[in-house]
C-alpha positions as CSV (number, residue, x, y, z in Angstrom):
1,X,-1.7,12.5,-22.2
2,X,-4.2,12.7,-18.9
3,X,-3.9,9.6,-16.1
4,X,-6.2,9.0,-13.6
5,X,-4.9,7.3,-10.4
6,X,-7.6,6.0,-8.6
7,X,-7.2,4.9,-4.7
8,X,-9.5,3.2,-2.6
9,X,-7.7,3.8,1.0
10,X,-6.7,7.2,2.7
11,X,-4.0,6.2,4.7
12,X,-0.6,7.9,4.5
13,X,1.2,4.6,4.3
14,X,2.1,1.3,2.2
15,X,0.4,1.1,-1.3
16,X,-1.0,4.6,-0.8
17,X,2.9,5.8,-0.6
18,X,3.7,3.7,-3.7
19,X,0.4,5.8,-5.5
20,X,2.2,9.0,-4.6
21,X,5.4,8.5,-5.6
22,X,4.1,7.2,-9.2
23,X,1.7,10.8,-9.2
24,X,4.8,12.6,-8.4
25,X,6.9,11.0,-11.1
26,X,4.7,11.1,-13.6
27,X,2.9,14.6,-13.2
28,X,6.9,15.9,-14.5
29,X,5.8,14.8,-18.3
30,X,1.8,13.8,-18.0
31,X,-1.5,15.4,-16.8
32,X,-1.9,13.5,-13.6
33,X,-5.0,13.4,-11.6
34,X,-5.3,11.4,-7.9
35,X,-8.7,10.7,-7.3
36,X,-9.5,9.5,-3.6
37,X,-12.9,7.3,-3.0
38,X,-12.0,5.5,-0.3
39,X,-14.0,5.7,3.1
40,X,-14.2,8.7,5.0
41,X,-15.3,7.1,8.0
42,X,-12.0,6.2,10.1
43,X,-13.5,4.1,12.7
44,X,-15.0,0.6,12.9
45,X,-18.3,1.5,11.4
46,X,-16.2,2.4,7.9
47,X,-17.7,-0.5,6.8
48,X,-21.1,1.2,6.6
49,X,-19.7,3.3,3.6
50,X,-18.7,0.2,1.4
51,X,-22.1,0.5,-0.6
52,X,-21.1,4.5,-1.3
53,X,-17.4,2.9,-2.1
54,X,-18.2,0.7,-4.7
55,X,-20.6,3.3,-6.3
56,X,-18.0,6.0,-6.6
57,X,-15.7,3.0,-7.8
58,X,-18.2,1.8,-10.3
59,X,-18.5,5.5,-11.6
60,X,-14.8,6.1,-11.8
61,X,-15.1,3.1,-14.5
62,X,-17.2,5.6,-16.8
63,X,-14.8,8.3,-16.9
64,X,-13.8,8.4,-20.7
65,X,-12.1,11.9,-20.3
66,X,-8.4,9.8,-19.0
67,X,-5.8,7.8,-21.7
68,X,-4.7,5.6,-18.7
69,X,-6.2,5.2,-15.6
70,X,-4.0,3.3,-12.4
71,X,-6.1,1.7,-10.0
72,X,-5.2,-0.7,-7.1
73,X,-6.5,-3.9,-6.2
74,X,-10.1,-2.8,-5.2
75,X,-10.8,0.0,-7.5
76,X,-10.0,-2.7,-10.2
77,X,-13.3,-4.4,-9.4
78,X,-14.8,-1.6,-12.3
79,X,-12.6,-0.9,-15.3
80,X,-12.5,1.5,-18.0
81,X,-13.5,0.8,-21.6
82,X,-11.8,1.3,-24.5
83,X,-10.0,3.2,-25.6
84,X,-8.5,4.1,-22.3
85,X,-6.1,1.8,-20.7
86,X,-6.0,0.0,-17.4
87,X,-3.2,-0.5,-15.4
88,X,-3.5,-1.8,-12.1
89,X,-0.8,-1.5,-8.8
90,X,-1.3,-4.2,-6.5
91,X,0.6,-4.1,-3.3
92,X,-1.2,-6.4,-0.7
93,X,-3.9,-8.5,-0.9
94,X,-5.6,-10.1,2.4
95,X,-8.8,-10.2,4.5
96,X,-7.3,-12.4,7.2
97,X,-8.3,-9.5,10.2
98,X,-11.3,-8.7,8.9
99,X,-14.3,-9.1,10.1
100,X,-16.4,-12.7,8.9
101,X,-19.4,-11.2,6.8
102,X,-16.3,-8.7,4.9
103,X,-14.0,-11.3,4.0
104,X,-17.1,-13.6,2.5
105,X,-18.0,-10.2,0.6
106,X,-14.8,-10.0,-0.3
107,X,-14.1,-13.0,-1.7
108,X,-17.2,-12.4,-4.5
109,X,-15.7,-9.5,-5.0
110,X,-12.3,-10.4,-5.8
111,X,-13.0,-13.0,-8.2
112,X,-14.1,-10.3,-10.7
113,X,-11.2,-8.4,-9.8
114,X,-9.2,-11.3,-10.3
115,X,-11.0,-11.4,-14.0
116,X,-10.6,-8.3,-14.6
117,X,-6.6,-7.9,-14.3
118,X,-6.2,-10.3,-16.8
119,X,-8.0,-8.0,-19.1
120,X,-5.7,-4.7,-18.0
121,X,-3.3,-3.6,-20.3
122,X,-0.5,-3.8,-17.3
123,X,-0.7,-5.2,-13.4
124,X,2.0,-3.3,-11.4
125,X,3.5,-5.3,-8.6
126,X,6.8,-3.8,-6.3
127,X,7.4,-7.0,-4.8
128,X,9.0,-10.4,-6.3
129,X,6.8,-12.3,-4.5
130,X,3.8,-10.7,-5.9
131,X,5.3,-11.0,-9.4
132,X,6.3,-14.7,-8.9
133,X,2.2,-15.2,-7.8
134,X,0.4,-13.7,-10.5
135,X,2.7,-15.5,-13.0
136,X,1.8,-18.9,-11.5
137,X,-1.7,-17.9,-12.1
138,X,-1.3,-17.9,-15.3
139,X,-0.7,-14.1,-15.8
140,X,0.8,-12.4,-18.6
141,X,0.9,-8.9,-18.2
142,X,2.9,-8.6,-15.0
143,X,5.6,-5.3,-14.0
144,X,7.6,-5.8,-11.0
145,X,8.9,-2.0,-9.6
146,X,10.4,-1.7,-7.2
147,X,10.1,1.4,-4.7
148,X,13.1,3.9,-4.7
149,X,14.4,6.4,-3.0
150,X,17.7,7.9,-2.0
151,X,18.8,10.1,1.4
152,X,22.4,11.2,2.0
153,X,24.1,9.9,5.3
154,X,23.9,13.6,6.3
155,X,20.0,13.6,6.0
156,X,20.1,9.8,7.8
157,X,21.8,10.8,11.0
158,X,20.1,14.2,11.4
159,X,16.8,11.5,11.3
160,X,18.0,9.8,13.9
161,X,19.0,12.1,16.3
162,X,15.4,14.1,15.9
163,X,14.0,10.2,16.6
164,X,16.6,9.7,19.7
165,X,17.3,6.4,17.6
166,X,21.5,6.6,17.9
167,X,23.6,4.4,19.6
168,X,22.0,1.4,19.3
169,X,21.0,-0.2,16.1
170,X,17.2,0.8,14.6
171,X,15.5,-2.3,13.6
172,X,12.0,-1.8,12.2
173,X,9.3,-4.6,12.5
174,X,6.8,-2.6,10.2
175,X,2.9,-1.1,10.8
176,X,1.5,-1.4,14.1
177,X,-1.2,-3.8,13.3
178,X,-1.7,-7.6,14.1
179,X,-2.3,-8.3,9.9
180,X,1.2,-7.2,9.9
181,X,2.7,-9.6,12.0
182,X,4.4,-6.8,14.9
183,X,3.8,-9.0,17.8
184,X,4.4,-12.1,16.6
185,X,8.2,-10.0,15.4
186,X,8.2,-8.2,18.7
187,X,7.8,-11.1,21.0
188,X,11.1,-12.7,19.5
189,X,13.6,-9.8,18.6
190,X,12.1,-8.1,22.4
191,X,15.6,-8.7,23.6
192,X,17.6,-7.3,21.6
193,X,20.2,-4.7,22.5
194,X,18.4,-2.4,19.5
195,X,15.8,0.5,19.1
196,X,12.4,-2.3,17.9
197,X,10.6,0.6,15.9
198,X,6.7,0.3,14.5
199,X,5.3,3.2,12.1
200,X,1.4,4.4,11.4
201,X,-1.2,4.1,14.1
202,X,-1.0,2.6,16.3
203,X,-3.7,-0.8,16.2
204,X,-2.1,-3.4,18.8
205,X,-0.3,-2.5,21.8
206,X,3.3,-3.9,21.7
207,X,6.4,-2.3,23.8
208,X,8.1,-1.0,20.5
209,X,8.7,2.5,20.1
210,X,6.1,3.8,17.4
211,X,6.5,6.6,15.1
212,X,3.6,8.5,13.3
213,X,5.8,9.4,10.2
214,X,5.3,11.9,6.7
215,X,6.2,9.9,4.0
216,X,9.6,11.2,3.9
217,X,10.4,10.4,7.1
218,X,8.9,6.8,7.0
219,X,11.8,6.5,3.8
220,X,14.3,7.6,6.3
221,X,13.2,5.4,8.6
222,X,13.5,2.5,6.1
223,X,17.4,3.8,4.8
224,X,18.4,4.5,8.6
225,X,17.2,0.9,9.7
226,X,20.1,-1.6,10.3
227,X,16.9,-4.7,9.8
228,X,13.1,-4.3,8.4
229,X,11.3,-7.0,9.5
230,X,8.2,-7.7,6.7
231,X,5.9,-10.1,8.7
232,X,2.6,-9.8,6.8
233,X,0.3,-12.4,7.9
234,X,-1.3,-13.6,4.5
């Protein structure tokens, strides 16, 4: 059997980790392909390569060559026809910190994607909340997976002595970004006895000790932490 799992975004963190952990599990009994069309841009004028986005999104949709193709929430706006089935992974969905023009785009946009997930064979969520959503909206065909992984305490303190993160508990108040809520977490917890910890790059200043992190080590961060804070702003 040949998947296809298509991803929109090219950072090293949140749903993009989830993607790689379900290539890496299933390329051990399937034919697994990870096709990247997200921007290549990095900066603020990323949003100049939307039109190229949704083209190579759009084209993705033709492929007939795949038996099940995974997208995320974006790359659902196009999907495959029969026989090939659709499975969609949604982690995250909000436009609150983008820019005006975007999120009006965006909302067009999402209500075919919307449309379309209730035609996929399967929507993929890791979160109960995400589950509980979709099935309010009337959804049917809704997964909940969670994420997993597993570190010995060995491998855990090792990771916190190459961090200098002993002593004092770790508590970890997510990606350093204002959609995620860091300085509305860091102004209250700020006085804490512990280590206040932020991961990814680094988007809003805040006095927390960030950590540009593999994916392994962003794991151990998450087993090592005595708190994670999840703060999205949705």
């Amino acid at each position: 059997m040949k998947l296809a799992i298509i991803n929109t975004t090219r950072q090293n963190y949140g749903g993009n980790a989830y993607e790689s952990m379900i290539a890496e599990v299933l390329s051990e009994e399937f034919d697994v392909k990870y096709v990247s069309i997200g921007a290549k841009i990095k900066n603020k004028f990323k949003y100049l390569e939307a039109p190229f986005v949704l083209w190579r999104i759009f084209k993705t949709g033709r492929k007939k060559e795949f038996d099940v193709v995974i997208r995320n929430f974006m790359s659902s706006l196009f999907l495959n026809k029969k026989p090939v089935k659709n499975v969609a992974a949604v982690f995250h969905i909000d436009n609150s910190t983008q820019f005006v023009i975007i999120r009006i785009i965006r909302y067009f946009l999402e209500k075919i994607i919307f449309w379309n997930l209730k035609k996929c064979d399967a929507v993929i969520t890791e979160a109960k909340y995400w589950e509980n959503y979709f099935k309010q909206k009337g959804y049917k065909n809704i997964y909940r997976i969670y994420n997993a992984f597993n570190f010995t305490a060995e491998e855990i303190e090792l990771f916190k002595k190459k961090y200098n993160l002993t002593e004092k508990p770790i508590v970890y108040i997510g990606n350093c970004q204002k959609a995620k809520g860091v300085l509305e977490s860091y102004d209250v917890l700020k006085n804490l006895d512990v280590h206040l910890v932020t991961s990814g790059r680094v988007r809003v200043k805040v006095s927390a000790r960030n950590l540009e992190l593999n994916y392994r080590d962003y794991l151990r961060l998450l087993k090592a932490s005595s708190v994670v804070v999840a703060m999205s702003k949705l």
